[in-house]
C-alpha positions as CSV (number, residue, x, y, z in Angstrom):
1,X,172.8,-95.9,-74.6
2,X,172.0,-97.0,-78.2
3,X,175.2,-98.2,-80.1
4,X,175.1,-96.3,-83.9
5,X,176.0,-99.3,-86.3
6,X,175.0,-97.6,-89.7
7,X,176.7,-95.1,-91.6
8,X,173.8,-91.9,-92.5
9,X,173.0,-91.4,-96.0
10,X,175.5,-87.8,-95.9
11,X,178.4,-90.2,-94.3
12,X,178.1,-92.8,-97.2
13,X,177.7,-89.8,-100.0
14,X,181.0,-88.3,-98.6
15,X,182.6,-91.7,-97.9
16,X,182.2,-93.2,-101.4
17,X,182.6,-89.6,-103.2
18,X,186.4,-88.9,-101.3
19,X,187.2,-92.7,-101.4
20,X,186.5,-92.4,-105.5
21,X,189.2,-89.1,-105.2
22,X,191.3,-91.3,-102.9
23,X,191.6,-93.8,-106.0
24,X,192.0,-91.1,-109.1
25,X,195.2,-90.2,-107.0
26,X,196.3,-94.0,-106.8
27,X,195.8,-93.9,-110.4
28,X,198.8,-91.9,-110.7
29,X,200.8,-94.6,-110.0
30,X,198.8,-98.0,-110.7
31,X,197.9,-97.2,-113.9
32,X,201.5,-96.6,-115.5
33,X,202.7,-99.4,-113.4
34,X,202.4,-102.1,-115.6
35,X,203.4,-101.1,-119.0
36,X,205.8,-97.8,-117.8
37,X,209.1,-99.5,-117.9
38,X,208.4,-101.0,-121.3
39,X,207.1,-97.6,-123.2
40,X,210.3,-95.9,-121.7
41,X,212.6,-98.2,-122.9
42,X,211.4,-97.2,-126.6
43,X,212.0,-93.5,-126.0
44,X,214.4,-91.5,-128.1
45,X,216.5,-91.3,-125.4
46,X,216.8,-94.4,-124.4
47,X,217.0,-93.9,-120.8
48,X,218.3,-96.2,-118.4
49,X,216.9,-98.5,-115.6
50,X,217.7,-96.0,-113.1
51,X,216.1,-92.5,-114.5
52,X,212.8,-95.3,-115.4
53,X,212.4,-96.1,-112.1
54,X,213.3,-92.8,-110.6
55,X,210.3,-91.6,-112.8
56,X,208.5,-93.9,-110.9
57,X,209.5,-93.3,-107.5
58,X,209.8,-89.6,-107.5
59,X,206.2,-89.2,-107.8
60,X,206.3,-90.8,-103.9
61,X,209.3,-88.2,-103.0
62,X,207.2,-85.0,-103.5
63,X,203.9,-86.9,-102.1
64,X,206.0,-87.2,-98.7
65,X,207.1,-84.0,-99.2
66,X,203.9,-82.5,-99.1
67,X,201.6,-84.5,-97.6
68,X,202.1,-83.9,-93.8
69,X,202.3,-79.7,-95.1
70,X,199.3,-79.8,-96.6
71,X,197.6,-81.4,-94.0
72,X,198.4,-78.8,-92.0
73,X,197.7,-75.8,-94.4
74,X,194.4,-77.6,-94.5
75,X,193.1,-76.9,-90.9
76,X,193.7,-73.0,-91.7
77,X,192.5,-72.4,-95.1
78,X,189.8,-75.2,-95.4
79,X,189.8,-78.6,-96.6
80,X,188.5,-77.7,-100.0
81,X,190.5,-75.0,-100.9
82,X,193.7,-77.4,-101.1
83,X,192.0,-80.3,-102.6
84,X,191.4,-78.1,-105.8
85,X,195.3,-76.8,-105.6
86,X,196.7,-80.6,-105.2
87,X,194.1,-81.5,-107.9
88,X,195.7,-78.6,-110.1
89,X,199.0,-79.5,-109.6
90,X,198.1,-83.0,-110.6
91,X,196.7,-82.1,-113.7
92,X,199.6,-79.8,-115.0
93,X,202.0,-82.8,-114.2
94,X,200.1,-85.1,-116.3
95,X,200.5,-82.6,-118.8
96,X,203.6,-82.2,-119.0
97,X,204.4,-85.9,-118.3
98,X,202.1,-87.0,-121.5
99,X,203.0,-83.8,-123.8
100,X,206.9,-85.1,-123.7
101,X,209.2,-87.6,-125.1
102,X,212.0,-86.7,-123.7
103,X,212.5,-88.7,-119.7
104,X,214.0,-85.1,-117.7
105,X,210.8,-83.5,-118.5
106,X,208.7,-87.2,-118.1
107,X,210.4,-87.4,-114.7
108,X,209.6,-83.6,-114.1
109,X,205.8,-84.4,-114.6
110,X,206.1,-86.7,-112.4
111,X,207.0,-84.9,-109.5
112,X,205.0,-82.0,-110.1
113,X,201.8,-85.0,-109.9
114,X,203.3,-86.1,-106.6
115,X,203.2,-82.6,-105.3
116,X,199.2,-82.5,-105.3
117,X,199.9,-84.2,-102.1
118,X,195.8,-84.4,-100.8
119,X,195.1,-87.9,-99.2
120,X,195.9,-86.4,-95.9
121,X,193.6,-83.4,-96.5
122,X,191.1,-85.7,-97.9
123,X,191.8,-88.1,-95.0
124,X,190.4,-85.2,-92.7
125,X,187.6,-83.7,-94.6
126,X,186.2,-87.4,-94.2
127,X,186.9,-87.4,-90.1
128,X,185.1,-83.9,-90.4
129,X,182.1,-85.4,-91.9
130,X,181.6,-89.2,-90.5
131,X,181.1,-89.6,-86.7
132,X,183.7,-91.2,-84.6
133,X,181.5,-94.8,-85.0
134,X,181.8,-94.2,-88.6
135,X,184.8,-93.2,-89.4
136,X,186.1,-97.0,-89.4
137,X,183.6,-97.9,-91.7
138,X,184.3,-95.0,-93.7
139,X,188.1,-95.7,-93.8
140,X,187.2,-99.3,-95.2
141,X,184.9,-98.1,-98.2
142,X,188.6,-96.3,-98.6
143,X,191.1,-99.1,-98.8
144,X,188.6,-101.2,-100.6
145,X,188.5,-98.5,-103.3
146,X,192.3,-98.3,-103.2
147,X,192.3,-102.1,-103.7
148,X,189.8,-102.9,-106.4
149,X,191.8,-99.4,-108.1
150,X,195.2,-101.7,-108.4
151,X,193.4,-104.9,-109.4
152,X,191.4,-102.8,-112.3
153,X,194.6,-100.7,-113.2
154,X,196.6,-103.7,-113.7
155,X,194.0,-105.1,-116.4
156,X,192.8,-101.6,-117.9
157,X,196.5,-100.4,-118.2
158,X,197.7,-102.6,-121.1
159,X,194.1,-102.0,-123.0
160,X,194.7,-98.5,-122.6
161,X,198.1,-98.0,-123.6
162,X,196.8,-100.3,-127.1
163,X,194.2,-97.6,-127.3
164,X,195.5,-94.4,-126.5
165,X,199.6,-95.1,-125.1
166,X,201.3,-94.0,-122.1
167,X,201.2,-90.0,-123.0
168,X,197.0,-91.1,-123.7
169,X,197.2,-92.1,-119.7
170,X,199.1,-89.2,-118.5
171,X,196.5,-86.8,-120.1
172,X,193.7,-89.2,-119.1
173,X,194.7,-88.7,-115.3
174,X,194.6,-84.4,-116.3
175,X,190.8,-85.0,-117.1
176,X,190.2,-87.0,-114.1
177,X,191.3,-84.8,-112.3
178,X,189.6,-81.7,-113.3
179,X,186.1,-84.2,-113.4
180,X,187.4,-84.8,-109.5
181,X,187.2,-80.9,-109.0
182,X,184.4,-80.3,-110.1
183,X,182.6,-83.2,-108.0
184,X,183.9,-82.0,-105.0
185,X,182.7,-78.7,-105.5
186,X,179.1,-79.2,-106.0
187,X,178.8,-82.3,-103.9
188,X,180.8,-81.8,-101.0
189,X,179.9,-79.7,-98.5
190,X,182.8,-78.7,-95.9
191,X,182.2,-78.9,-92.1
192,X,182.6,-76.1,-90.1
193,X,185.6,-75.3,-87.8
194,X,184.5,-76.3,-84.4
195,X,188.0,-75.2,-82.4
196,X,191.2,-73.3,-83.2
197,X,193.9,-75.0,-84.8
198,X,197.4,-74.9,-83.8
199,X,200.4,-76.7,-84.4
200,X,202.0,-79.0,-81.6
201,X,205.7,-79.9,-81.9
202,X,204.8,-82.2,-79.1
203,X,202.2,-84.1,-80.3
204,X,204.6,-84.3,-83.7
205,X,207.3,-86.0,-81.7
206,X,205.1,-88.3,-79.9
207,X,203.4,-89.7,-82.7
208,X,207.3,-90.1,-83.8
209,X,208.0,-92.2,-80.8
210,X,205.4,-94.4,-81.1
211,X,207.0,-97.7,-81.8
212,X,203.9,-99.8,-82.3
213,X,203.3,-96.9,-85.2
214,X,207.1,-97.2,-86.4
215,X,206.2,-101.2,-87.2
216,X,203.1,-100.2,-89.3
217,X,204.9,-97.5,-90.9
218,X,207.8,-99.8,-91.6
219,X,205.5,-102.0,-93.1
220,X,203.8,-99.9,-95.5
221,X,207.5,-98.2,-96.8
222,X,208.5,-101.6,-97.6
223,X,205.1,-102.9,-99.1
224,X,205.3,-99.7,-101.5
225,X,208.5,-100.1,-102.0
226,X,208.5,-104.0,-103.4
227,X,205.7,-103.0,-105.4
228,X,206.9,-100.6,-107.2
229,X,210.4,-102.4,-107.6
230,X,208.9,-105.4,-109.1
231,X,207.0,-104.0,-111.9
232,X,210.3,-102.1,-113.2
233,X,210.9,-105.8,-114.1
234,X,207.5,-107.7,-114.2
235,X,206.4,-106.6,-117.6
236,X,209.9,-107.7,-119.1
237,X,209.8,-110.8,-117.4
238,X,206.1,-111.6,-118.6
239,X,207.4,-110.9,-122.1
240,X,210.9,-112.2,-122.6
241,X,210.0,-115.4,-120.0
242,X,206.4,-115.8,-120.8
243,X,206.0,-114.7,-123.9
244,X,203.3,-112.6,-124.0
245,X,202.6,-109.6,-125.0
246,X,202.4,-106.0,-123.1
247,X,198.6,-105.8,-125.3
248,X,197.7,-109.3,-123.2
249,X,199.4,-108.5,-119.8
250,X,195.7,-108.5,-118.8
251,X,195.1,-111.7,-119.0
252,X,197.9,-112.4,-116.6
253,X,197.1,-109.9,-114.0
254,X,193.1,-110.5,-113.8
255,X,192.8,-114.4,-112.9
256,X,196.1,-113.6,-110.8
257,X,194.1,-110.7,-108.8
258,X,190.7,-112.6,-108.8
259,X,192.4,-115.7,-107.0
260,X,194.5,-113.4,-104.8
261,X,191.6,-112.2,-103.3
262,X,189.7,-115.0,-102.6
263,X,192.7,-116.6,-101.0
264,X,192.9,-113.7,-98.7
265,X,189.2,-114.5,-97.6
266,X,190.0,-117.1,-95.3
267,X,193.1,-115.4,-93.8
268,X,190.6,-112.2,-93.0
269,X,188.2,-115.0,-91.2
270,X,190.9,-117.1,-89.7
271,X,192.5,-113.6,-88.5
272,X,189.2,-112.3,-86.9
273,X,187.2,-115.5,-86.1
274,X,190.0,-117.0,-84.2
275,X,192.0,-114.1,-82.7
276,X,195.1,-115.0,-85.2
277,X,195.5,-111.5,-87.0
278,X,199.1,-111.6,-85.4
279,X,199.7,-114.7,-87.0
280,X,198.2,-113.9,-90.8
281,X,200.2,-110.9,-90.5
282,X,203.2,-112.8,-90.1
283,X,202.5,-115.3,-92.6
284,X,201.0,-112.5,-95.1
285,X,204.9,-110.8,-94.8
286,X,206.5,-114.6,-95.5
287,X,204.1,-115.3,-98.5
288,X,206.0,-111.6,-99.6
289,X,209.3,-113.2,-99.5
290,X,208.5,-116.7,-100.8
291,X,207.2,-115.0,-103.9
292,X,210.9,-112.9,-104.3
293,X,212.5,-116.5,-103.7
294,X,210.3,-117.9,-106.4
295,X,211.2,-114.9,-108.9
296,X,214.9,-115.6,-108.2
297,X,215.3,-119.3,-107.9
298,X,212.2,-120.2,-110.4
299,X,211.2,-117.5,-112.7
300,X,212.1,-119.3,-116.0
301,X,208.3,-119.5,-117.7
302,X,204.8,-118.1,-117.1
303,X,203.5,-120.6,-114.8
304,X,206.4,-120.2,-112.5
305,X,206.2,-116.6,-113.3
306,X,202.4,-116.1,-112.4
307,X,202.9,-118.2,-109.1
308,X,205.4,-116.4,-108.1
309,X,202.7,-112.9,-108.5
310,X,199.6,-114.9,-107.1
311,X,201.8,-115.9,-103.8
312,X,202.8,-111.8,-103.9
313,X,199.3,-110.7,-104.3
314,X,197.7,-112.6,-101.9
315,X,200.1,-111.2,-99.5
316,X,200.4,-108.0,-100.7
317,X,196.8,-107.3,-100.7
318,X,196.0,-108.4,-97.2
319,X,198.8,-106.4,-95.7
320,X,197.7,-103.4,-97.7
321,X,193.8,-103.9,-96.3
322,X,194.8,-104.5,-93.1
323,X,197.9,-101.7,-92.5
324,X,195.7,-98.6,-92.2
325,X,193.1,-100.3,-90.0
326,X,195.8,-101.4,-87.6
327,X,197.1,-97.7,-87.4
328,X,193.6,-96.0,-86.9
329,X,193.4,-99.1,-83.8
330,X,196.7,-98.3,-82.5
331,X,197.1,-94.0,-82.6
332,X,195.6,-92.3,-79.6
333,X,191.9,-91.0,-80.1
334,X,192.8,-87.9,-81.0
335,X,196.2,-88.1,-82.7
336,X,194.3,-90.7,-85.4
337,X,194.4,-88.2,-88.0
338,X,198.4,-86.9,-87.8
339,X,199.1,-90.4,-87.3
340,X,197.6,-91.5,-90.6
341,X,199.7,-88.2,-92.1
342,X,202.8,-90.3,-91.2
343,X,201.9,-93.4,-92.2
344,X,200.9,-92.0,-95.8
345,X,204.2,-90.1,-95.6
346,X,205.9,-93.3,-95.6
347,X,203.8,-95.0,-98.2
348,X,205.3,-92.2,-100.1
349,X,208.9,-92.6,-99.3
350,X,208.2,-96.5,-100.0
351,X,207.5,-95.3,-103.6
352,X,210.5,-93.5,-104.3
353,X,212.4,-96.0,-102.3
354,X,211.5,-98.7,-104.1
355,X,211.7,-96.6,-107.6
356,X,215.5,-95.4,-107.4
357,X,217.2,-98.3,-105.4
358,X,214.7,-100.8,-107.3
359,X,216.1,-99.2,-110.7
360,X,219.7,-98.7,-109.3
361,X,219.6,-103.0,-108.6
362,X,218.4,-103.3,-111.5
363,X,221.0,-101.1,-113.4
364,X,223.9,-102.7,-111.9
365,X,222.9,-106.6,-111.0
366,X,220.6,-107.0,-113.6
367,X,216.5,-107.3,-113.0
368,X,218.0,-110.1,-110.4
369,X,219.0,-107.2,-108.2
370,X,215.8,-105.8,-108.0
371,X,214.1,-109.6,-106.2
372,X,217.3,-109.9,-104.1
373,X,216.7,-106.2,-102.8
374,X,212.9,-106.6,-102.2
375,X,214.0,-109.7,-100.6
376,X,216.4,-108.2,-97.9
377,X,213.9,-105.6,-96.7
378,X,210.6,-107.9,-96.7
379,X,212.8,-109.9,-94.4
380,X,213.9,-107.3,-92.1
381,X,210.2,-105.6,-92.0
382,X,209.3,-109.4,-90.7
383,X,212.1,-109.4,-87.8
384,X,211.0,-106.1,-86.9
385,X,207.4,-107.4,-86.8
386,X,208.1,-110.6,-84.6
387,X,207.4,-108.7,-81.7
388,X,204.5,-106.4,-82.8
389,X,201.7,-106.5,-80.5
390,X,198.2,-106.8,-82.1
391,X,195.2,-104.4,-80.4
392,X,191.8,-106.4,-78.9
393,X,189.6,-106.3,-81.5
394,X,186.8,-107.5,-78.9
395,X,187.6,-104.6,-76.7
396,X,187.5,-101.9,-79.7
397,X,184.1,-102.8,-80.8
398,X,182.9,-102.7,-77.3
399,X,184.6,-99.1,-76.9
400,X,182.9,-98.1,-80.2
């Protein structure tokens, strides 16, 4: 039998098209990232490190919320049909998030965004239209998308805000989002039901019980949740330590990115080429908490400062690349797509995790608090991940 090794021309249209949808919803969070704890600070009410990064972390709360429900809802009423009404909710968040000064209804926008809860719906409609040989592929042109969506958010974010501010962003994202709409409804074409759906609290459980999952999932709450901890603090450390401006934050992040991802290069061949991915996982969860020691012990000036991100990033970025694909190895055939559900479920829950204990170290120990705290759950993610079992790469290309 002839192995398939290329994607058709329909799986690459729909690939590329959902992965581009897939990153307008990252952009929810990526592009505020960088410059959201310094534009709330100036806000009438001067809020406090705590509601800031609550309004940062609650847009993960109502993702987790929904995600796994719309999923579901989606196998019923069509795969479309709840991408426009998570894309609809997204907008009216952005809305009311970049029509308002005041943090309570900033915080409310926020949530309402993280209720359009779609990259499990959209992580289906693109299982319904790639083959099973594709779908891997297709899942890649996903995570890169996702990736290259951080690195560009964290250099276009402080131009944008210059140009237009953070309430600029928030209704940028609104018109995205209806643009997104609109290109999925006259250039993606839904498959067909081929069985009936029904709901099995068994296969839920399962999934649940999965320990090999747990690990991943582990991982990806505490990746989220470091991220999003750190840059409640990041942008006052580049300007109080470093000296630079939020208007220049740019120029930090972009040559910080660029050489983050061509040190994770070799790690990806080494990992691969020599049967070691167990090994650069481990090391890529160790370069994680060297960076938090760095911030803590040696954060006094922007070298220190942007050695202490590169060392983050490199490990930060190969963990995120290489978390999904380890899931879609691991889950059973046909349990890939619920057990993706979870693992996004917990990406979400990493957000708000990482927002409101992030902001509550930081409100009570000082930004200090917040690298101690990433600190003490990168470590226990790596204890729990001493004894995680990689899958045979050789043995799944053979299979597919």
């Amino acid at each position: 039998m002839v192995q398939k090794d290329r994607m058709t021309p329909s799986e690459i249209k729909a690939s590329s098209i959902l992965a581009s949808i897939y990153a307008l919803r990252m952009l929810g969070i990526f592009l505020i990232l960088p410059i959201f704890s310094i534009y709330a600070a100036d806000l009438p009410s001067q809020p406090s490190a705590f509601q800031i990064g609550l309004a940062l972390g609650i847009y993960g709360l109502t993702q987790a919320i929904f995600q796994i429900p719309f999923g579901m809802i989606s196998d019923f009423l069509g795969r479309k049909k709840v991408i426009y009404f998570g894309l609809i909710l997204f907008i009216i968040g952005s809305l009311i998030a970049g029509l308002s000064n005041e943090m309570e209804l900033i915080i409310l926008g926020r949530a309402i965004q993280g209720a359009g809860a779609i990259s499990a719906v959209l992580s289906a409609l693109l299982a319904d239209l790639t083959s099973d040989e594709s779908r891997t592929k297709a899942m890649g042109i996903v995570g890169v998308s996702i990736g290259l969506t951080f690195a560009l958010s964290l250099v276009l974010s402080p131009i944008l805000n210059k140009l237009i501010g953070v309430p600029g962003i928030f209704i940028l994202m609104g018109i995205l989002s209806f643009i997104a709409i609109i290109v999925i409804k006259l250039f993606i074409v839904e498959a067909p039901k081929k069985n009936k759906v029904t709901i099995n609290l068994a296969e839920f459980l399962f999934i649940l019980k999965r320990w090999d999952l747990n690990r991943l999932n582990l991982g990806i709450f505490v990746l989220h949740a470091t991220q999003i901890s750190l840059f409640i603090v990041i942008p006052y450390y580049l300007i109080s330590k470093g000296g630079i401006p939020l208007s220049e934050h740019w120029s930090i992040y972009l040559p910080i990115l660029f050489l983050s991802f061509i040190f994770m290069v070799p790690m990806i061949i080494f990992s691969q080429r020599w049967n070691l991915s167990k090994q650069t996982f481990l090391i890529s969860i160790v370069l994680l908490f060297l960076s938090q020691f760095l911030f803590i012990n040696y954060s006094y000036d922007i070298l220190n400062i942007s050695l202490a991100l590169l060392i983050y990033f490199i490990g930060f970025n190969f963990l995120e690349a290489s978390l999904p694909s380890l899931v879609s190895r691991i889950a059973p055939i046909d349990r890939k797509g619920f057990s993706l559900g979870v693992y996004n479920t917990c990406q979400s829950l990493g957000m708000f995790f990482g927002g409101v204990v992030g902001g509550l170290a930081a409100n009570n120990y000082g930004y200090i608090g917040v690298f101690y705290f990433c600190g003490i759950i990168i470590f226990i993610w790596f204890i729990f991940s001493l004894s995680i079992k990689m899958p045979d790469l050789k043995r799944i290309s053979k299979i597919s």
